[in-house]
DOROMAR-541905 format. One record per residue (C-alpha): x, y, z; residue in three letters. Coordinates in steps of 0.5 Angstrom, whole numbers, padded with zeros to 4 digits, always signed. Example, Ala and Ser with C-alpha at 12.3 -4.5 7.8 and 13.67 -1.06 7.14 Angstrom:
DOROMAR-541905
+0025-0009+0016ALA+0027-0002+0014SER
***
This chain:
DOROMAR-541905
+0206-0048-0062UNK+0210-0044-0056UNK+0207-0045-0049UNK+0204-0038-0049UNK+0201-0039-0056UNK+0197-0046-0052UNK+0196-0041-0047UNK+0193-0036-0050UNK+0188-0041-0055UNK+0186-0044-0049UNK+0184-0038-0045UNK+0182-0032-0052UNK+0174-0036-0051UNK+0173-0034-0043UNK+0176-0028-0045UNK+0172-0026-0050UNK+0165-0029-0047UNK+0167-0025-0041UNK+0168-0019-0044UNK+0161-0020-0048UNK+0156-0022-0042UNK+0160-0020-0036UNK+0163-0012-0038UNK+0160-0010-0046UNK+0154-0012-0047UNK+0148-0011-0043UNK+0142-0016-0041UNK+0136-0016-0045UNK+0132-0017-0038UNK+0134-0010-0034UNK+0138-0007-0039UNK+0143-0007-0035UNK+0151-0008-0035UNK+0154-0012-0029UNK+0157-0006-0026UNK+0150-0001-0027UNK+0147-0007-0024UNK+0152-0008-0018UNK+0151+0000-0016UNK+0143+0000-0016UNK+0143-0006-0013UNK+0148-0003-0008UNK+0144+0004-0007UNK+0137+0000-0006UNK+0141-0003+0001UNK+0143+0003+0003UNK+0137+0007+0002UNK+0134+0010+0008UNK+0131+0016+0005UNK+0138+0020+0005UNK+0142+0021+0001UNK+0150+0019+0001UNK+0156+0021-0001UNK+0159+0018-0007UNK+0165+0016-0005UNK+0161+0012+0001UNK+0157+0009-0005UNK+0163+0007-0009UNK+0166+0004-0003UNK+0160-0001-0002UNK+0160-0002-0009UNK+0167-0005-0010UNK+0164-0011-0005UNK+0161-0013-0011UNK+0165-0010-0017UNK+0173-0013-0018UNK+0175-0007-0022UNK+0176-0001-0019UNK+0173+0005-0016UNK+0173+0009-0024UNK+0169+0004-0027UNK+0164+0005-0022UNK+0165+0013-0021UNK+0164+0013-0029UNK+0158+0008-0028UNK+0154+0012-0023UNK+0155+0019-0026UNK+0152+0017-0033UNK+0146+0013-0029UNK+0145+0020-0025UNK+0145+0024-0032UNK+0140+0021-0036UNK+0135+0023-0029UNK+0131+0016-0028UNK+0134+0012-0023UNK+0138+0016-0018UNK+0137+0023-0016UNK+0143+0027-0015UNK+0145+0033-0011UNK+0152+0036-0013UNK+0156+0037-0019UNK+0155+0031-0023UNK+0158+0034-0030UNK+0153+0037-0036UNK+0151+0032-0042UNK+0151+0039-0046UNK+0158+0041-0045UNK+0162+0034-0044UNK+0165+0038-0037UNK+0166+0032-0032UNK+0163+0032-0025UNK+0166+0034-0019UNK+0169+0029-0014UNK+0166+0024-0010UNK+0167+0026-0004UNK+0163+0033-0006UNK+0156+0029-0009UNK+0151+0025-0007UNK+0146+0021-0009UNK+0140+0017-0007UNK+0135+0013-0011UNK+0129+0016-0014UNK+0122+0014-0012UNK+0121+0011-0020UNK+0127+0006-0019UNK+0125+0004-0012UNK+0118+0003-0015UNK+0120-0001-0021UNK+0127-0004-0020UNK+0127-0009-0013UNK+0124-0014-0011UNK+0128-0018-0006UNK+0123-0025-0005UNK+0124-0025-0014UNK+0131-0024-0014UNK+0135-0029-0016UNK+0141-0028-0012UNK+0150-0031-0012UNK+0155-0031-0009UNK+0160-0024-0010UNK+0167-0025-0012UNK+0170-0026-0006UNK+0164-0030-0002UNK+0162-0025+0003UNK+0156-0022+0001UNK+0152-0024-0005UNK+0149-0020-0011UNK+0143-0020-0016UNK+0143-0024-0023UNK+0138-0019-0026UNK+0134-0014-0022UNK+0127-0015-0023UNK+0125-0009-0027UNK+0119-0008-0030UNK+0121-0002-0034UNK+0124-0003-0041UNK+0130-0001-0039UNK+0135-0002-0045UNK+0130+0002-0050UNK+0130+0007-0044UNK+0138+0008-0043UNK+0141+0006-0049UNK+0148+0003-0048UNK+0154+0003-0052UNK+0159-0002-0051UNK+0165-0006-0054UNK+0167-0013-0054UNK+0171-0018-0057UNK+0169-0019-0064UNK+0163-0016-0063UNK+0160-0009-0061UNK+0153-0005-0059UNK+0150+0001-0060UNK+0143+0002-0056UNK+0140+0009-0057UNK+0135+0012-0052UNK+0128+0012-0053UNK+0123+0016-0050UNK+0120+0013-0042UNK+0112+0015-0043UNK+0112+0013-0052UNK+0116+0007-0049UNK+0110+0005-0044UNK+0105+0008-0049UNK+0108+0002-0054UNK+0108-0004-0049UNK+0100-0001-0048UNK+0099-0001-0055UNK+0102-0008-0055UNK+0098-0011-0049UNK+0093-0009-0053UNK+0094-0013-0060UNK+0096-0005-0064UNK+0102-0004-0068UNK+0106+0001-0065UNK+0112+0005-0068UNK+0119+0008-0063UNK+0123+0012-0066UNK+0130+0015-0062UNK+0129+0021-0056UNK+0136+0025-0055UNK+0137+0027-0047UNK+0141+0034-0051UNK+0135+0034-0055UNK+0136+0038-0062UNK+0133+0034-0069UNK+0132+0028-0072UNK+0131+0025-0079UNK+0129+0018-0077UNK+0126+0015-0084UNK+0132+0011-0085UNK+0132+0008-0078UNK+0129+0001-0079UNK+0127+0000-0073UNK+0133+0000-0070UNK+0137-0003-0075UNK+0139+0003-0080UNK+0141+0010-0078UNK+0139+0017-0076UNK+0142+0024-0078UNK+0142+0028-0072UNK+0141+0036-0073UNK+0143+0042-0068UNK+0137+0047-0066UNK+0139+0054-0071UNK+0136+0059-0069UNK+0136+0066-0074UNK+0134+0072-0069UNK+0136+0076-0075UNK+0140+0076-0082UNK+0147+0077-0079UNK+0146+0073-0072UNK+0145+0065-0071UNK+0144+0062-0065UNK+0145+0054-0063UNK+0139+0052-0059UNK+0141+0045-0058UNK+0146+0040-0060UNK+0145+0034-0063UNK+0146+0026-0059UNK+0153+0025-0059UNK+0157+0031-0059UNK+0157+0037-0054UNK+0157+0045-0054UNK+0165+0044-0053UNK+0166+0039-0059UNK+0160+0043-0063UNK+0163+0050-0063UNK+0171+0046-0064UNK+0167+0044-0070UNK+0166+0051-0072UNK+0173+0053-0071UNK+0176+0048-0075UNK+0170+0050-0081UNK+0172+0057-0080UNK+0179+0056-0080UNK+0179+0052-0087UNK+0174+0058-0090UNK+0168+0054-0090UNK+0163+0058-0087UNK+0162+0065-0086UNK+0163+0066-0078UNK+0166+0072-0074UNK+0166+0071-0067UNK+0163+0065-0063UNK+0160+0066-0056UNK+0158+0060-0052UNK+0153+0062-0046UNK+0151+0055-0045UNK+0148+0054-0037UNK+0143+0049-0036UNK+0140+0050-0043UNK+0144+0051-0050UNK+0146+0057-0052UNK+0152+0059-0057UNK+0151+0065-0060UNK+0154+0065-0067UNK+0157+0073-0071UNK+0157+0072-0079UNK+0162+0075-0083UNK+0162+0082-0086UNK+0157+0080-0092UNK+0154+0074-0090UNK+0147+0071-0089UNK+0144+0066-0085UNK+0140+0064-0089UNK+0147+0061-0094UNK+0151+0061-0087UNK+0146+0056-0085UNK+0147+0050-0089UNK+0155+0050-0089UNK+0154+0049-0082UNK+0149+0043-0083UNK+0154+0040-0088UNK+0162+0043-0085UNK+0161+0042-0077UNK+0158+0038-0072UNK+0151+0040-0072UNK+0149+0035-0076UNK+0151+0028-0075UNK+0150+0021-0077UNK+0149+0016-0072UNK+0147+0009-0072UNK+0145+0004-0069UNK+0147-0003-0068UNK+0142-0007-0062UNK+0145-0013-0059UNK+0144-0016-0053UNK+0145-0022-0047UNK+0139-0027-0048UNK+0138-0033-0044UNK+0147-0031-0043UNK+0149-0031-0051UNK+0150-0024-0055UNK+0143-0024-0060UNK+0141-0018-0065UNK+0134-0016-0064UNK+0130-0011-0067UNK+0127-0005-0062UNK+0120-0008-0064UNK+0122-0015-0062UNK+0126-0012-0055UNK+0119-0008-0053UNK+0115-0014-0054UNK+0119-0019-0050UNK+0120-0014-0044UNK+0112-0013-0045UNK+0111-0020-0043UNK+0116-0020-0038UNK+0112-0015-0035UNK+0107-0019-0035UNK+0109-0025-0032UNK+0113-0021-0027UNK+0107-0017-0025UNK+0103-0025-0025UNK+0110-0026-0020UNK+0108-0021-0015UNK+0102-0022-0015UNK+0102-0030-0014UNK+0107-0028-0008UNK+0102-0022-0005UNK+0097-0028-0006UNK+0101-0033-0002UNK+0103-0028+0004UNK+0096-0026+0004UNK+0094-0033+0005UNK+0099-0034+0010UNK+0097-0028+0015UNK+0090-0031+0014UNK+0092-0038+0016UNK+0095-0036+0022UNK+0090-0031+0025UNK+0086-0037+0023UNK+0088-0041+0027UNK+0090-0037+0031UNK+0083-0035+0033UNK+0080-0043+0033UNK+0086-0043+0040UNK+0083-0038+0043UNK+0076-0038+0041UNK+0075-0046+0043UNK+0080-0045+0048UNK+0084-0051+0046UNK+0089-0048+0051UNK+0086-0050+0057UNK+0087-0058+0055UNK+0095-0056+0056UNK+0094-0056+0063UNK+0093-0063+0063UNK+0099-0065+0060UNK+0106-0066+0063UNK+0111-0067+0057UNK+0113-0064+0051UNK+0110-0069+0047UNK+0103-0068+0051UNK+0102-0061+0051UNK+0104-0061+0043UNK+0099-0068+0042UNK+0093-0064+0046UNK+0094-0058+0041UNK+0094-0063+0036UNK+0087-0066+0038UNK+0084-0059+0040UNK+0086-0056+0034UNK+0084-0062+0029UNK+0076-0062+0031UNK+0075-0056+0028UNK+0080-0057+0021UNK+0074-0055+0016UNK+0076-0048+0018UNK+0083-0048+0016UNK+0086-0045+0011UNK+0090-0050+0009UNK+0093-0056+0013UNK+0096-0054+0020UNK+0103-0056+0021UNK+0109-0057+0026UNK+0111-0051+0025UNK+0104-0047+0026UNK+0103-0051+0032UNK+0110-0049+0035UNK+0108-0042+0033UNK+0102-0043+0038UNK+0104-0046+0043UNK+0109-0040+0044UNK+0103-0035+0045UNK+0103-0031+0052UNK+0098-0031+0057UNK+0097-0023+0056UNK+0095-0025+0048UNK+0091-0030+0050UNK+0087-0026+0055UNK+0087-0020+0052UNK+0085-0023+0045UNK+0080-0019+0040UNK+0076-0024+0037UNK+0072-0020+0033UNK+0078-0015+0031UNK+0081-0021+0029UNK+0075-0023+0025UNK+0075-0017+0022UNK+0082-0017+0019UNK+0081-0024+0016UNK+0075-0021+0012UNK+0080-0015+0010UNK+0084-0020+0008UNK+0078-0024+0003UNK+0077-0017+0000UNK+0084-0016-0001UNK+0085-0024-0004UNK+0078-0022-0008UNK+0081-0017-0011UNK+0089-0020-0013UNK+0084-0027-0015UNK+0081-0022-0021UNK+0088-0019-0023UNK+0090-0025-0024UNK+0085-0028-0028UNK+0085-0022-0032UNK+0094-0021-0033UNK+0092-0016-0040UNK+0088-0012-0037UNK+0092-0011-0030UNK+0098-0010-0033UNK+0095-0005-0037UNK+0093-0001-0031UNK+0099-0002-0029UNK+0102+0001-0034UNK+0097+0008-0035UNK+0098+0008-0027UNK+0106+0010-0029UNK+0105+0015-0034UNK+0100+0019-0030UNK+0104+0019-0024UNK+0111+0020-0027UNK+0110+0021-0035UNK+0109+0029-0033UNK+0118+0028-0032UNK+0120+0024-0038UNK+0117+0030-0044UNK+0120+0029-0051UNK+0126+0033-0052UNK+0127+0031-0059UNK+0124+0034-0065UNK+0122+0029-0071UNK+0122+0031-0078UNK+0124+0030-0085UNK+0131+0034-0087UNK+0134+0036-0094UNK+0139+0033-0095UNK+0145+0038-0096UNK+0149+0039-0102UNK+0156+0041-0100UNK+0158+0042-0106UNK+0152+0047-0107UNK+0154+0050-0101UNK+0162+0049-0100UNK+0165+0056-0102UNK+0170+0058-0107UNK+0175+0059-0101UNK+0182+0056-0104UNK+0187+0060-0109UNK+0191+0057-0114UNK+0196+0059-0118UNK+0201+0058-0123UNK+0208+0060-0123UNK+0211+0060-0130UNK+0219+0060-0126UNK+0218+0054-0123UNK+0213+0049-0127UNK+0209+0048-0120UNK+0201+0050-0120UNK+0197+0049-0113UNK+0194+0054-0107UNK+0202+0054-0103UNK+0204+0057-0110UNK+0205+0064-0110UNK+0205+0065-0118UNK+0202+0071-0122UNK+0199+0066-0127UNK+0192+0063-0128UNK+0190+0065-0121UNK+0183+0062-0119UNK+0179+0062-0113UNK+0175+0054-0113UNK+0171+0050-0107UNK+0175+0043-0105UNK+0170+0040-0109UNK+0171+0044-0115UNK+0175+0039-0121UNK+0181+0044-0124UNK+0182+0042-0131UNK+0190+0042-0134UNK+0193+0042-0140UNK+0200+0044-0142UNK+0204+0045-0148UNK+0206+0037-0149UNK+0199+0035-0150UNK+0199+0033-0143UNK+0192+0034-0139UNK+0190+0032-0132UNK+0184+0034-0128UNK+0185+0035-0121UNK+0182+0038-0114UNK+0185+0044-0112UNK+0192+0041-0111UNK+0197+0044-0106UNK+0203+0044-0110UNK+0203+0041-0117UNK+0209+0040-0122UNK+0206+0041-0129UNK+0210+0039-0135UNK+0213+0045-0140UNK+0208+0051-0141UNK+0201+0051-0137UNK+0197+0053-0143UNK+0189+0052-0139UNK+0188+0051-0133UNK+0180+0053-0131UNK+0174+0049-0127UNK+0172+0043-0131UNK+0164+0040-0130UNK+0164+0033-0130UNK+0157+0033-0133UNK+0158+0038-0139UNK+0165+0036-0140UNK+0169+0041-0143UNK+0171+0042-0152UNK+0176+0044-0154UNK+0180+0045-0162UNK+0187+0043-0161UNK+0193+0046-0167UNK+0198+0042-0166UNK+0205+0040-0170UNK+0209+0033-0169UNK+0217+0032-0168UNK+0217+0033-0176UNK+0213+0040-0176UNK+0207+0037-0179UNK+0201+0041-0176UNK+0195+0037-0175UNK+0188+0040-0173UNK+0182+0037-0168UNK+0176+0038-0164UNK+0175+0034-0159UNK+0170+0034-0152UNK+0174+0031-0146UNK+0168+0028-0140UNK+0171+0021-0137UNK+0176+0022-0133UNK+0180+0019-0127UNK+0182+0024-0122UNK+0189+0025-0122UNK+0191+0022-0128UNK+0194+0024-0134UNK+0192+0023-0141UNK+0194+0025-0147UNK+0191+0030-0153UNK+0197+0028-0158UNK+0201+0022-0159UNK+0206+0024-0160UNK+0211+0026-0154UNK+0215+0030-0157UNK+0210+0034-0161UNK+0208+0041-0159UNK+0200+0044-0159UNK+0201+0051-0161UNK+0194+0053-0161UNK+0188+0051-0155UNK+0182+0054-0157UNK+0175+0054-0155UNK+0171+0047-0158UNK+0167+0052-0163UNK+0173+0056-0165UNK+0172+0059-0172UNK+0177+0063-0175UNK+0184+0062-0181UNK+0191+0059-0181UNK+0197+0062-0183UNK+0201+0056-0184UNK+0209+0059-0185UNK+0213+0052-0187UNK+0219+0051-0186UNK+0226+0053-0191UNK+0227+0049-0195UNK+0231+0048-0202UNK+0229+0050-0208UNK+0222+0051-0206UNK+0216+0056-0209UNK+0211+0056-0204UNK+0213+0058-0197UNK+0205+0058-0194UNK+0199+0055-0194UNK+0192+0058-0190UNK+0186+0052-0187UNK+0180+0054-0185UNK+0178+0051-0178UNK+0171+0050-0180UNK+0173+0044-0184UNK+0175+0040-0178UNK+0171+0035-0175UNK+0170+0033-0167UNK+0175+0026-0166UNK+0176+0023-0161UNK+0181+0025-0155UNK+0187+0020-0158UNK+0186+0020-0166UNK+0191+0025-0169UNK+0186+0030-0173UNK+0187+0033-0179UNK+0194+0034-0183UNK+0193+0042-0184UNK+0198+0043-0189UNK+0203+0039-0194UNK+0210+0041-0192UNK+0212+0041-0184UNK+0211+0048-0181UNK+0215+0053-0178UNK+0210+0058-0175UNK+0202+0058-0173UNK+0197+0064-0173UNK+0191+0065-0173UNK+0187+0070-0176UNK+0179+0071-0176UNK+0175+0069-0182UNK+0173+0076-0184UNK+0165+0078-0187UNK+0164+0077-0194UNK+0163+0084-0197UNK+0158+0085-0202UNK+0160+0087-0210UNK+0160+0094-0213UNK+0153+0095-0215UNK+0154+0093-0222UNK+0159+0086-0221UNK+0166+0086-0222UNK+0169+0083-0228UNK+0166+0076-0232UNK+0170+0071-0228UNK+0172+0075-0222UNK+0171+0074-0215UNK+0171+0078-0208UNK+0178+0077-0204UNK+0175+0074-0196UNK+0183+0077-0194UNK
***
């Protein structure tokens, strides 16, 4: 083992755990990615109400993030563009159209009233050390959102990748509600692009979506595209289009794109063409239906685990309990503090325990006769007293000592109790207050987040129902070659991608094919049409060996491998002389070949008399003597006899 080989396995395990849970994949508790939760946490210092320009923003975020200001750009713009935590002025780009955003020193930013609400909270932050030492940044913003659900995310790590896709915020609440309350609930997929969406296979979040554009057909020779589906934008749609146009798969004449805020391409339909048959090529040939699928999987407690969308919303729903129960433990305790203070406070003045200070001539004297003052009335308290609570009185003013209000500060403290009645009654009821919570954020905010994708079973699109007969073979007779890049005037068919052709040439060789570009058959093409693979394709086969005995057989072609060829005689250097149709009826006219002294110089067989054999088997000998020529007649009607019959013994000629 090399030097760099030791190197490189000692170190691939911290590449890939960092590439996992600190770039790729996000964390189950604020849904985010670092560099998402460095920028958040990075506008929540600058917040003053204003906003700021990107560039400065950026700037800011690098104290926190060692990888360059592209990363943070990219990260911002997208965070702007999904519309919940940042509140954008400017050019930002277009999810629709895929156009990208201005520079950063032409937009700005700010926080949304929604992301300072839920996002932050710093006495229930844990914060480290950033990068450098200097500052420090968040483990994980205390959201009380499902972030993850609400954003989605995509990302590749090493060894592993997820795929997240976004719900919608107020059927997000409505299920944590559901939740709190013992229900079930269900979550589908919300796109920002909106369009529609089959989600029957999506297995809460484990399968798949097919993902359709909005079609509208104001009139037979005119579609409009409303809406485009998740993961494309107008751009790539209308590439899609033109692609589909240019191999002859759907039927367009002209495309007009006057998307602004809302989609809106307008689409001209060929001479001849309908919507209604236009419709469904586009669904089967362009990007206005896709598949998309979802993998979900997440930081937990630092190691990647799979879940499932139900899992992720139940976990995060007891998060937000506790997290609310934390808040309110700490306004609890803030509560309690102010009141021990005003408490003590007010026992100072009131009992005029600072008039034994005038007695006192140290330092440690004046703090025992706060001591000794004070503790007469410790029933009072709220809680013990402490040192610190006896510094912090001895550093009252004589201005506040005169001018002290007892009964304001009485009235306060009662205000207080009130305020500590009601966080006991949250407390002791956490389901019902986090409810509450809940509702209170869908009234005040779900009017904003409506949903934009529109669910429903589709039909699933045949495309060989739908494809068109837009590819031209031919054969050409000079140079043996069959295909669509033939210019040949013999066996010219118009066929579909998916139409299977079926060969067969004078050797007895027959192949079936999709619609080749250029293909070499071998001596004379004798069939060439489309072949159905569930009816097959029958046919009666004359043919004569390399000692000029012809032999007759029907047989029925159905299996087959595409491209391979088969045999219909087994003799390689026989010759098939007549390829009829599997119920062909009619007489031979077998010609034999010269011979010395012979008498008889032909024979006749009736091709009724053939039986169906297999595909391999020789068939029927025809005649006795090898043959020198092959016609073949129609069998003729029987005629009816002269009234009266012929001679005794005499019988009507057929030919």
């Amino acid at each position: 083992m090399t030097r760099l080989d030791a190197v490189m396995r000692r170190n691939f395990i911290d590449y890939a755990s960092y590439a996992i849970l600190d770039r790729a994949i996000p964390d189950l508790r604020d849904g985010l990615k670092p560099v998402q939760r460095r920028l958040l946490h990075t506008l929540f210092e600058m917040h003053d109400g204003r906003y700021h320009k990107v560039a400065n923003v950026i700037g800011e975020t690098m104290k926190l993030h060692p990888h360059g200001d592209a990363s943070i750009r990219d990260a911002l713009v997208v965070l702007a563009n999904k519309d919940f935590f940042i509140d954008r002025q400017g050019n930002f780009g277009s999810v629709l159209t895929g156009h990208s955003a201005a520079a950063p020193r032409y937009i700005e930013c700010r926080l949304t009233p929604l992301a300072l609400e839920t996002m932050f909270n710093d006495a229930l932050t844990e914060f480290v050390p950033s990068y450098d030492g200097r500052t420090r940044e968040p483990v994980s913003l205390p959201s009380k959102l499902p972030v993850i659900l609400m954003l989605g995310a995509d990302g590749i790590a090493v060894g592993m990748a997820t795929r997240i896709l976004p719900h919608n915020l107020v059927e997000l609440w409505e299920a944590q509600i559901a939740h709190l309350s013992g229900k079930p609930f269900q979550l589908f997929p919300d796109f920002p692009q909106g369009g529609k969406a089959d989600v029957s296979e999506y297995d809460d979040g484990r399968g798949r979506i097919a993902a359709r554009a909005v079609l509208d057909a104001p009139d037979p020779r005119r579609i409009v595209i409303r809406a485009v589906p998740y993961g494309t934008t107008t751009e790539s749609v209308v590439a899609s289009i033109e692609s589909a146009i240019q191999r002859g798969r759907v039927q367009i004449a002209a495309i007009h794109d006057y998307t602004t805020d809302h989609v809106e391409i307008e689409l001209e339909l060929s001479r001849g063409a309908r919507a209604d048959d236009v419709i469904p090529q586009l669904y089967a040939y362009t990007e206005c239906s896709v598949q998309v699928s979802s993998n979900i999987v997440v930081v937990r407690d630092r190691r990647p685990v799979e879940m499932t969308v139900s899992e992720i919303l139940r976990e995060l729903t007891d998060q937000l309990r506790e997290r609310l129960r934390a808040e309110l433990v700490w306004e609890q305790e803030q509560l309690t503090a102010r009141k021990h203070w005003l408490t003590l406070e007010r026992i100072f003045v009131e009992q005029k325990v600072y008039r034994g200070l005038e007695t006192a001539r140290t330092a440690e004297a004046v703090t025992e006769q706060v001591w000794t003052g004070m503790k007469k009335h410790q029933k009072l308290f709220v809680r013990p007293m402490t040192d610190d609570d006896v510094k912090r009185l001895l550093e009252l003013r004589i201005r506040r000592i005169s001018a002290f209000d007892i009964d304001q500060s009485k009235a306060e403290e009662a205000e207080i109790d009130g305020k500590l009645g009601v966080l006991a009654k949250k407390l002791a009821n956490m389901k019902a207050t986090s409810i509450a919570y809940v509702k209170d954020l869908i009234a005040r905010h779900g009017k904003q987040y409506p949903r934009r994708t529109r669910l429903g079973a589709f039909q699933e699109i045949d495309k060989k129902a739908v494809a068109r007969p837009n590819v031209k073979l031919a054969w050409d007779a000079d140079s043996g070659f069959f295909g669509s890049t033939i210019k040949g005037d013999k066996f010219q068919m118009s066929v579909s991608e998916f139409d299977h052709v079926l060969l067969v040439a004078d050797d007895g060789s027959y192949r079936i094919v999709q619609a080749p570009e250029k293909l070499l058959i071998p001596g004379k093409l004798l069939h060439a049409a489309v072949f159905d693979a569930e009816k097959g394709a029958a046919f009666t086969v004359i043919y004569r060996d390399r000692q000029r005995f012809a032999f007759g057989k029907r047989v029925a072609i159905q299996g087959f491998i595409r491209g391979k060829e088969y045999l219909l005689i087994k003799d390689k250097a026989g010759k098939v002389d007549l390829l009829l149709p599997g119920d062909a009826q009619g007489i031979l006219h077998l010609k034999f070949a010269a011979m010395k002294r012979q008498r008889v110089h032909e024979a006749i067989f009736d091709l009724a008399e053939l039986e169906t054999t297999g595909v391999a088997a020789r068939g029927a000998r025809l005649a006795p003597k090898p043959v020198a020529q092959i016609k073949l007649a129609e069998k003729p009607t029987p005629t009816k006899p002269p009234r009266g019959g012929g001679k005794k013994g005499e019988q009507t000629a057929l030919f």
